[in-house]
C-alpha positions as CSV (number, residue, x, y, z in Angstrom):
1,X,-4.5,1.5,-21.3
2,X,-8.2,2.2,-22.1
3,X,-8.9,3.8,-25.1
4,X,-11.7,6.6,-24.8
5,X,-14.0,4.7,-27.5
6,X,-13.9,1.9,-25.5
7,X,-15.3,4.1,-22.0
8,X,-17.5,5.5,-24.3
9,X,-19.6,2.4,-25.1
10,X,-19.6,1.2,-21.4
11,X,-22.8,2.4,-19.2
12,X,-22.3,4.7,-16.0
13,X,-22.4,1.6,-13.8
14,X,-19.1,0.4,-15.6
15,X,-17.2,3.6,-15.4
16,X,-18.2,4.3,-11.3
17,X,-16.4,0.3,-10.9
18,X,-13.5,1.2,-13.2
19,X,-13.3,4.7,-11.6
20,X,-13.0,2.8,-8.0
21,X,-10.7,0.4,-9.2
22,X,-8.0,3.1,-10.9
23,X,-8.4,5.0,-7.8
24,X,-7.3,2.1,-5.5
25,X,-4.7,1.2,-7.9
26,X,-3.7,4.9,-8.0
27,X,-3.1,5.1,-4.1
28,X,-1.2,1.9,-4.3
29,X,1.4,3.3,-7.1
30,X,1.8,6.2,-5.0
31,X,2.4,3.8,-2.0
32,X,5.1,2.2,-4.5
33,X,6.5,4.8,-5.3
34,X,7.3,6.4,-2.2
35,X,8.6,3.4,-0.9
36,X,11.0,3.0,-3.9
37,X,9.1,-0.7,-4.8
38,X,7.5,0.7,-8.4
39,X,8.2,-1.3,-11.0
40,X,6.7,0.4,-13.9
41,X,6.7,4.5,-13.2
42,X,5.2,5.3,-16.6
43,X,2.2,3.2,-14.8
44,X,1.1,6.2,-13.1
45,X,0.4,8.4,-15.9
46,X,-1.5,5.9,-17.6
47,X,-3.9,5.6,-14.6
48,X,-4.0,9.2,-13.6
49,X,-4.8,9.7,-17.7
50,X,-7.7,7.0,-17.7
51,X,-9.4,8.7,-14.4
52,X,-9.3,12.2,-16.2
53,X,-11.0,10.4,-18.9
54,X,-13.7,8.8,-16.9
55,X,-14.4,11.9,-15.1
56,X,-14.4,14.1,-18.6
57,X,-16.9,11.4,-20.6
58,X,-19.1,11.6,-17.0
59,X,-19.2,15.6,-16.9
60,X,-20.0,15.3,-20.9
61,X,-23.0,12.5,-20.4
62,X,-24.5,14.8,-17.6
63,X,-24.1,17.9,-19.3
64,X,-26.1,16.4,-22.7
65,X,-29.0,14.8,-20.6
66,X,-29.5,18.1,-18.4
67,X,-29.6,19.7,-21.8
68,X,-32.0,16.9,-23.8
């Protein structure tokens, strides 16, 4: 699981690939899951967690640079 301080220090180019990547890896759980195939159901949270993350630290860098 990502910590925050470790999305923090990467650039915007970073988070947009690791953004992409949970989200595929999202839709696949959810594939798992509905087919009863998930190994690891707490999984999910973490990933759905990480992208809320990402997004927050994105809306926070655009916010300071319109304001600076």
């Amino acid at each position: 699981m990502a910590k925050i301080a470790d999305l923090k220090t990467k650039s915007d180019d970073e988070l947009n690939t690791e953004l992409a990547q949970l989200k595929k890896e999202q839709f696949n759980l959810r594939f798992q899951s509905a087919t009863g195939q998930l190994e690891k159901p707490s999984r999910v949270k973490e990933v759905r967690r990480t992208i809320a993350q990402i997004n927050t630290l994105k809306t926070e860098r655009a916010r300071s640079s319109a304001e600076g």
